[in-house]
PASEBA-1860 file (N, C-alpha, C; in nm, 3 decimals):
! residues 139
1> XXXXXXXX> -5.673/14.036/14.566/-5.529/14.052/14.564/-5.489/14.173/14.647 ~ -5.408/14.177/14.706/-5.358/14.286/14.796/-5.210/14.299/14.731 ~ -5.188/14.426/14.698/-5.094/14.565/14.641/-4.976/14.518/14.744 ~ -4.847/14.477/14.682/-4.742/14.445/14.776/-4.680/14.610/14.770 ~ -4.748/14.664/14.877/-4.674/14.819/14.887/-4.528/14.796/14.950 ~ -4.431/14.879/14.900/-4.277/14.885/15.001/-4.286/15.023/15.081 ~ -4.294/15.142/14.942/-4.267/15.276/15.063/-4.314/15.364/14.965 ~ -4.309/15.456/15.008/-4.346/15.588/14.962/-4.265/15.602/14.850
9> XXXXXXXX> -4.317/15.658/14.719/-4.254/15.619/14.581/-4.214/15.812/14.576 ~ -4.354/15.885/14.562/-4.329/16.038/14.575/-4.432/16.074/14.618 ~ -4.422/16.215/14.576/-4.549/16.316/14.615/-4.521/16.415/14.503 ~ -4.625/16.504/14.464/-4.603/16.587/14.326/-4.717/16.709/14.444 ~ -4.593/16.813/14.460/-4.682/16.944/14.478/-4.656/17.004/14.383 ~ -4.803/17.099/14.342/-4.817/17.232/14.237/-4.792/17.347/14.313 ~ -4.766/17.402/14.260/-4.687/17.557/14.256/-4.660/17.652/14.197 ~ -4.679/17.768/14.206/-4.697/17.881/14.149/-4.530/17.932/14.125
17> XXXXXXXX> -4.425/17.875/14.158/-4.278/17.932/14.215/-4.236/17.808/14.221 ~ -4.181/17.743/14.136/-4.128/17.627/14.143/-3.967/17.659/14.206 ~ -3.893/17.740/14.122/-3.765/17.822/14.206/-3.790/17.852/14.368 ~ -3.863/17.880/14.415/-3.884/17.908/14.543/-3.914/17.796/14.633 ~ -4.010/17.714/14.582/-3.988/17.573/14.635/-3.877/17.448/14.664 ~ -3.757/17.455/14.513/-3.699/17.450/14.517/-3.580/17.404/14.575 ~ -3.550/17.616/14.613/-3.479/17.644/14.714/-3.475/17.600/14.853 ~ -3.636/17.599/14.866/-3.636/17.542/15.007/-3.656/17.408/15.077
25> XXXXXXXX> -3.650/17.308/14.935/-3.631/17.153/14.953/-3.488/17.130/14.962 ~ -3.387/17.215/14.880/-3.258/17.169/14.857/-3.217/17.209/14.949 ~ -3.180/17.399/14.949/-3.099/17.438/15.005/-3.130/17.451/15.205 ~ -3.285/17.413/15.214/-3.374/17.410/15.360/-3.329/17.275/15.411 ~ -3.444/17.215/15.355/-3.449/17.067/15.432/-3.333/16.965/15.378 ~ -3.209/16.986/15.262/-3.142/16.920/15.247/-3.174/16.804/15.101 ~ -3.261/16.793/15.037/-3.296/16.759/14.952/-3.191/16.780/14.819 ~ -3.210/16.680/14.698/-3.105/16.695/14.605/-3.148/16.670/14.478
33> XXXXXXXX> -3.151/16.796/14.384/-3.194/16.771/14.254/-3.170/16.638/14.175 ~ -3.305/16.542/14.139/-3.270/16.452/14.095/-3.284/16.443/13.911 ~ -3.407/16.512/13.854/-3.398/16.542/13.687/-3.520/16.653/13.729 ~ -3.436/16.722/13.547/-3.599/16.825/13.558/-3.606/16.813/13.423 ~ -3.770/16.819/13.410/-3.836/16.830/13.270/-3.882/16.910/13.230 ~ -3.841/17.039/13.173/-3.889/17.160/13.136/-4.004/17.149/13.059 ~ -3.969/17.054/12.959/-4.061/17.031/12.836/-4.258/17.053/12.920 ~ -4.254/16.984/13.064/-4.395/16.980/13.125/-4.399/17.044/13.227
41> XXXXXXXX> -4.255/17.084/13.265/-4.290/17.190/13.373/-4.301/17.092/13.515 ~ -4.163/16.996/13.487/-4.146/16.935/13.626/-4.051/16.876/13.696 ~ -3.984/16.945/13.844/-3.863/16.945/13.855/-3.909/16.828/13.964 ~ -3.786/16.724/14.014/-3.794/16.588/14.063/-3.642/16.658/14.183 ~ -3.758/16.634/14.275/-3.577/16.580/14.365/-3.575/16.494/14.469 ~ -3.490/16.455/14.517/-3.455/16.332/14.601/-3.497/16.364/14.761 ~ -3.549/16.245/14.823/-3.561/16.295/14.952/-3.536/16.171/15.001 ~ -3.442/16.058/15.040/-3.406/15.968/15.058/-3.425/15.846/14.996
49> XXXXXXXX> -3.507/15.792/14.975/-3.570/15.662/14.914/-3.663/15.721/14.788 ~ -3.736/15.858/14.852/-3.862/15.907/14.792/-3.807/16.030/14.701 ~ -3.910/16.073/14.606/-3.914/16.239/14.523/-3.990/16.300/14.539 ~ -3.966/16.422/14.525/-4.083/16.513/14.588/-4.062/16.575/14.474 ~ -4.194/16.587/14.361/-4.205/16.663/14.207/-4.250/16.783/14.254 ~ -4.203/16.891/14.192/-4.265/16.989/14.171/-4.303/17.025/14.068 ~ -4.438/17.093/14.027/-4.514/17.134/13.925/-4.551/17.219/13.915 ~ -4.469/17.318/13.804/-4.530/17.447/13.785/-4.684/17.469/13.736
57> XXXXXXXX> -4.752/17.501/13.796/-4.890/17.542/13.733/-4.942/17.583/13.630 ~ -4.897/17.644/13.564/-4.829/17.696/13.458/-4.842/17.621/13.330 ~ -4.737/17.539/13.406/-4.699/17.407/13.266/-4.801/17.322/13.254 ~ -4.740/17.186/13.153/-4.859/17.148/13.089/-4.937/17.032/13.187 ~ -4.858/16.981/13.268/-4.916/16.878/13.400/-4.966/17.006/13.520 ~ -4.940/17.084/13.533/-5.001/17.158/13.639/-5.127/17.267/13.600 ~ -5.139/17.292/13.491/-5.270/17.348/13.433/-5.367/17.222/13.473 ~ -5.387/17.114/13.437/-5.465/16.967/13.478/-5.498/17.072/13.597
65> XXXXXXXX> -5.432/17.090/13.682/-5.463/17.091/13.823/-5.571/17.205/13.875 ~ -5.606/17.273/13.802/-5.685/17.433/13.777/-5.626/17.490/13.881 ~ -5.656/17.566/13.990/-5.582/17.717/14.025/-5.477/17.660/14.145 ~ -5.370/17.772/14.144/-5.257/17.711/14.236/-5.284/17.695/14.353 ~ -5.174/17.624/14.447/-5.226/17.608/14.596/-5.234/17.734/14.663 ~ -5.298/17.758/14.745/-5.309/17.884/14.845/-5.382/17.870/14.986 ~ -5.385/17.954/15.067/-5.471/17.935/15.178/-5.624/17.937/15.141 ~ -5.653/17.947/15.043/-5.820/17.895/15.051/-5.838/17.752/15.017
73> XXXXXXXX> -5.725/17.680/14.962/-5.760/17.561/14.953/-5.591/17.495/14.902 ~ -5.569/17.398/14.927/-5.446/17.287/14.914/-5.486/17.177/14.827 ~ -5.320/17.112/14.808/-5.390/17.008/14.709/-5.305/16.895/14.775 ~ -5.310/16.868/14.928/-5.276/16.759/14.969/-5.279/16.821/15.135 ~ -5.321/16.750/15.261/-5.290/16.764/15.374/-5.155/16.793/15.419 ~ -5.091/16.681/15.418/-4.936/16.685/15.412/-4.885/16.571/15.376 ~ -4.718/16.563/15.351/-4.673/16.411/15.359/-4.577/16.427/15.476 ~ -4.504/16.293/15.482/-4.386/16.257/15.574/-4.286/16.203/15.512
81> XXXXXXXX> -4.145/16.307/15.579/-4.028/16.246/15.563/-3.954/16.188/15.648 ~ -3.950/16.060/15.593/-3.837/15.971/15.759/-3.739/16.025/15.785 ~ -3.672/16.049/15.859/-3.521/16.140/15.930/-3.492/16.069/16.037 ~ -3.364/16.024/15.983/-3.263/15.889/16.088/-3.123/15.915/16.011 ~ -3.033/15.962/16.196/-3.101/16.010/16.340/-3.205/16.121/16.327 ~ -3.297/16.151/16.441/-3.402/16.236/16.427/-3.318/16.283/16.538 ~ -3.233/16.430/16.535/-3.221/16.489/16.619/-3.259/16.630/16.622 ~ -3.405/16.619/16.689/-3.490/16.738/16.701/-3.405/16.866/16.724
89> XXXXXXXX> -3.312/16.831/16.814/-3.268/16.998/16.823/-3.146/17.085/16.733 ~ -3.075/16.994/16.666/-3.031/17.001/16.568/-3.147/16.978/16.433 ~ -3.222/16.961/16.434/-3.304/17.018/16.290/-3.397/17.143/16.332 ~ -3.413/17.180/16.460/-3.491/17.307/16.506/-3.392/17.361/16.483 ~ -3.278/17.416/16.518/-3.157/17.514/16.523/-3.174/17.559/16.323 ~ -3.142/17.436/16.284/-3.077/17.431/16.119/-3.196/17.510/16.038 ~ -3.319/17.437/16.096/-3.484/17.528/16.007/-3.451/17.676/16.062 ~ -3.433/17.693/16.203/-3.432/17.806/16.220/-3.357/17.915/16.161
97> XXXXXXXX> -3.250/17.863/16.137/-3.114/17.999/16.063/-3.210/18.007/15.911 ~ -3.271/17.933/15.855/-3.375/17.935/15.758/-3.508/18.057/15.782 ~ -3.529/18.057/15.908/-3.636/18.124/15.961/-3.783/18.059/15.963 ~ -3.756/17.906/15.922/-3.860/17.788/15.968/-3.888/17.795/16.079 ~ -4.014/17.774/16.129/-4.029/17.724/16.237/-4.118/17.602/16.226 ~ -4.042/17.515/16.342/-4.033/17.341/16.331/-4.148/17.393/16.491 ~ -4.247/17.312/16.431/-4.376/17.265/16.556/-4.314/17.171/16.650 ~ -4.390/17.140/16.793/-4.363/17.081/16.869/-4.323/16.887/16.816
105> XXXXXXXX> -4.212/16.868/16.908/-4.193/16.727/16.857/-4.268/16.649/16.952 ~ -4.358/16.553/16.896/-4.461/16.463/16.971/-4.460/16.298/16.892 ~ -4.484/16.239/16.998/-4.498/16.076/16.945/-4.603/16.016/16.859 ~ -4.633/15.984/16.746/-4.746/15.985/16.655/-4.693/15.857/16.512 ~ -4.747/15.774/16.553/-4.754/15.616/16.438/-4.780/15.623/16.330 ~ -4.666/15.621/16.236/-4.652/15.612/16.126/-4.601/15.449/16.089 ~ -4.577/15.476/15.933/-4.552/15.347/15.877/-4.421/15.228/15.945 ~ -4.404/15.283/16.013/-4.305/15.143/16.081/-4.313/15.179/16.225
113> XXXXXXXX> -4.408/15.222/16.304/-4.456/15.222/16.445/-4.460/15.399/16.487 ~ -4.438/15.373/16.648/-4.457/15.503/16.684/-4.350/15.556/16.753 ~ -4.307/15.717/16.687/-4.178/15.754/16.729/-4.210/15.885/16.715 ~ -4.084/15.944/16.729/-4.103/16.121/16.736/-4.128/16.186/16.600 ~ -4.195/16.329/16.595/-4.231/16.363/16.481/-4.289/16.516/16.484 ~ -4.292/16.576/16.387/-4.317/16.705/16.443/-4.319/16.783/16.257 ~ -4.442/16.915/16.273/-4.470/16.961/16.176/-4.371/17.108/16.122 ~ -4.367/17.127/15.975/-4.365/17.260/15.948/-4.433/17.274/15.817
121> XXXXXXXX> -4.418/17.409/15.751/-4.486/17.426/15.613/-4.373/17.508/15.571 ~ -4.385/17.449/15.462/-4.329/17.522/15.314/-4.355/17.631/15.256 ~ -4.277/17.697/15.153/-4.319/17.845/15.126/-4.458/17.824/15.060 ~ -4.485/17.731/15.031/-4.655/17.739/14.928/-4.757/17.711/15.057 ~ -4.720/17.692/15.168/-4.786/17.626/15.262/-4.874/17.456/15.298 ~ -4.763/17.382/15.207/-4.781/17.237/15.215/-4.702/17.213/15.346 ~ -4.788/17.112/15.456/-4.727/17.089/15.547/-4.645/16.963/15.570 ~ -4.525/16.986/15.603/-4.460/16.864/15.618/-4.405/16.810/15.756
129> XXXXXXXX> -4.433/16.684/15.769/-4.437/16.602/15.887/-4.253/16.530/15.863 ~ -4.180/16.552/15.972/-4.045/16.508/15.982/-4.116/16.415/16.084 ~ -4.069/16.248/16.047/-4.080/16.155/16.124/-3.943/16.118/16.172 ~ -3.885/16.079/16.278/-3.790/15.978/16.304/-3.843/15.849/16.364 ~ -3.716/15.776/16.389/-3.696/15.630/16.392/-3.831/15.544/16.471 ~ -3.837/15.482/16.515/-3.990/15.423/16.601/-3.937/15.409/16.723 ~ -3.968/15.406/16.862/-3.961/15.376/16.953/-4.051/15.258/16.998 ~ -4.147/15.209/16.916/-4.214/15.110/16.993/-4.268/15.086/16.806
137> XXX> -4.218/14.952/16.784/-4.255/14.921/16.647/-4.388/14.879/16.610 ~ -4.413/14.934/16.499/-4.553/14.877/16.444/-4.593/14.694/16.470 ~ -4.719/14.662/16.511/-4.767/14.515/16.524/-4.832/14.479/16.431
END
């Protein structure tokens, strides 16, 4: 049997600073508080279709996880967020008054073909991949 996948459901990063993360899903990349569960120590917010959980370490789902993320080790490569229109220089300008800096934008095939796309990281240092639209669709 093959898994009728549609899309990306979420992603759950741990974190030492859930407030700080936060800040920089909502008030950064535009993101929008969707519920939070104090009771386990886990705040949910919207990123178009998808949620991106955050988990305090702390709490009772992020202890599971033993020590927080850091530069000696991560608890995921990165994910991707679709962004349509993808207008690179208007989201370089916007990260920037943030004091983000948005990596080079390059062509790289994701889930509905290959189009522009380009990296940054977060205050915990999870890296995130901004995809836009496809230029040459997946076969």
């Amino acid at each position: 049997m093959k898994i009728p996948f549609v899309a990306l459901d979420h992603v759950v990063l741990r974190t030492s600073d859930v407030e700080r993360l936060r800040h920089f899903y909502i008030d950064v990349l535009g993101c929008t508080l969707e519920k939070v569960q104090a009771d386990i120590g886990l705040v949910q917010l919207r990123a178009g279709d998808a949620l991106i959980d955050l988990v305090d370490v702390a709490g009772e789902i992020g202890r599971r996880g033993g020590v927080a993320p850091g530069p000696e080790g991560r608890n995921l490569d990165h994910f991707c967020l679709r962004v349509e229109p993808f207008d690179d220089v208007a989201i370089r300008q916007g990260l920037a008054s943030h004091g983000v800096t948005l990596g080079d934008v390059v062509l790289r095939y994701g889930a509905h073909g290959e189009g522009p796309s380009c990296y940054l990281d977060d205050p915990d240092g999870n890296t995130v991949e901004l995809k836009g639209p496809p230029h040459r669709p997946r076969r």
